[in-house]
N, C-alpha and C positions, 0 to 999 in steps of 0.2 A: 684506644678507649674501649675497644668493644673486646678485649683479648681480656682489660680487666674486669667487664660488666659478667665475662663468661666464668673468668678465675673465681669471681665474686658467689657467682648461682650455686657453681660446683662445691665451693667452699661450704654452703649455708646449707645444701642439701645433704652434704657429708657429712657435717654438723647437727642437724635436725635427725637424721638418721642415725646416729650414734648416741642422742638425747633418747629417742623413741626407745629402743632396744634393751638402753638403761632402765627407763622405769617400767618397760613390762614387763621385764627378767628379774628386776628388785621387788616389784609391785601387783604385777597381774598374773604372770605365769610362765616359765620357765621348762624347759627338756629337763629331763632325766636319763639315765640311762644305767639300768638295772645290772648288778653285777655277779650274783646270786639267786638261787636256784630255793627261797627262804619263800616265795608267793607259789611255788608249783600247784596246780596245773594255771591257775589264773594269766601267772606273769612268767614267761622264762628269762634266764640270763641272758644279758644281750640285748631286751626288747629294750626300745625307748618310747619312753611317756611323755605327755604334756602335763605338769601339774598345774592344777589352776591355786591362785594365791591367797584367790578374795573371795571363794564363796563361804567360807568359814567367819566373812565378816558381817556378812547377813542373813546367814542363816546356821541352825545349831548343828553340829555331829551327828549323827546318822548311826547303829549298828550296821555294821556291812560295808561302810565307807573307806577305802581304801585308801592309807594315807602317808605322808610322808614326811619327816620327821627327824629334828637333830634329837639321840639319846641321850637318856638322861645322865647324869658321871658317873651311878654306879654300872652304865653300861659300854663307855664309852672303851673300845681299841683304839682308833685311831681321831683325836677332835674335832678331824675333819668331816667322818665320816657321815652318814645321813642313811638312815631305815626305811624302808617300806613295810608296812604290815597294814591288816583290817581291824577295823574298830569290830572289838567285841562285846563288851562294856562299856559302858557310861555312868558318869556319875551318881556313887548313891546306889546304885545296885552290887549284889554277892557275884560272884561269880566263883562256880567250882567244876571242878574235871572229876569224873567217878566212871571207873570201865569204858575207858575211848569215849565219852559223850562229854558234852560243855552244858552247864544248869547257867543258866541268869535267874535269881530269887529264885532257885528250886525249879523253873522249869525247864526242859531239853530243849536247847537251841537247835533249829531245822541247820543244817549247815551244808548245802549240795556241791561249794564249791574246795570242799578239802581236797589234798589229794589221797589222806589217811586219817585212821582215829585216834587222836594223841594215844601213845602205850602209857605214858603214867597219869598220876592221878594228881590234884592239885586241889588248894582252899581248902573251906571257904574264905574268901577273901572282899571285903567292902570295900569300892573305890572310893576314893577321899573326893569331896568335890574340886571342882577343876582337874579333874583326871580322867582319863580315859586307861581301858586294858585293851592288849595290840597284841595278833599272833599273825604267825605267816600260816597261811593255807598249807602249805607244807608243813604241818605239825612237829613229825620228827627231828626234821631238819630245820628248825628255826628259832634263832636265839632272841625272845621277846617279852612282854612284862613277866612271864613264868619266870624267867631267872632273872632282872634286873626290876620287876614292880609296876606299878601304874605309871602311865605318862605325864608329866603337864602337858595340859592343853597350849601353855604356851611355848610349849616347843614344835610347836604342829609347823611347819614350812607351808602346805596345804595338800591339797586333793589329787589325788589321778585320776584324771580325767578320759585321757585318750592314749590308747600305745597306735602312736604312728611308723612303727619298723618293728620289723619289716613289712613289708606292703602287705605280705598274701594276709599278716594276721590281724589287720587296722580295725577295732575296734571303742570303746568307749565301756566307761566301769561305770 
């Protein structure tokens, strides 16, 4: 009796523990782990993140928010695949590139965490609502709405939050 009361606990906690894991990897938030060098200096290849899944359901987009995302089809290599870039734009605002600078409606976006200044020029361009515009901090090297366009918002997977690896570099975005 008591070998099944134990098979029994083991079972339910194996159970409840594989339940847990499911909804907060489908629902609250989930690792990452960055494969590309598209976020430099922010994010390196290699780091891993914690995205959170749910602050986007109560609260709006952010410029500067760091986010993570299935692309759109006309960006898509592989269907699997999944982006990281920072919100540049938002809804309802121009955004244009002129001599390495970024304008949001005509004015110069402060930006200290690039690693360089875009070399080409881009727009002006109006995001459609429900859209967001995405670049990776590594301007040069990063393939983002500049070549495939605005995002949906409802492609947003969610937020990064935390890079927990490697340890020396654990911070929060």
């Amino acid at each position: 009796m008591k070998t099944k009361k134990v098979i029994l606990e083991w079972f339910c906690t194996i159970a409840l523990a594989i339940f847990l894991s499911l909804v907060v990897k489908n629902y609250i938030a989930e690792a990452r782990w960055i494969p590309s060098e598209s976020m430099l200096p922010t994010i390196r290849a290699g780091d891993r993140l914690l995205v959170d899944k749910i602050t986007y359901k109560f609260k709006e987009i952010e410029r500067g928010d760091i986010v993570v995302f299935k692309p759109p089809p006309s960006a898509i290599i592989n269907k699997d695949e999944v982006f990281i870039k920072r919100v540049i734009a938002l809804p309802g605002e121009t955004i244009s590139i002129k001599n390495g600078v970024v304008f949001i409606n005509g004015a110069p976006l402060a930006e200290p965490y690039i690693n360089e200044e875009p070399r080409k020029n881009f727009g002006p361009l109006t995001i459609p609502d429900n859209h967001i515009f995405v670049m990776g901090d590594n301007r040069n090297y990063s393939y983002d709405s500049r070549f495939w366009g605005p995002l949906p918002i409802d492609n947003l997977i969610g937020k990064a939050e935390l890079r927990y690896f490697p340890l020396t570099t654990i911070r929060t975005f």
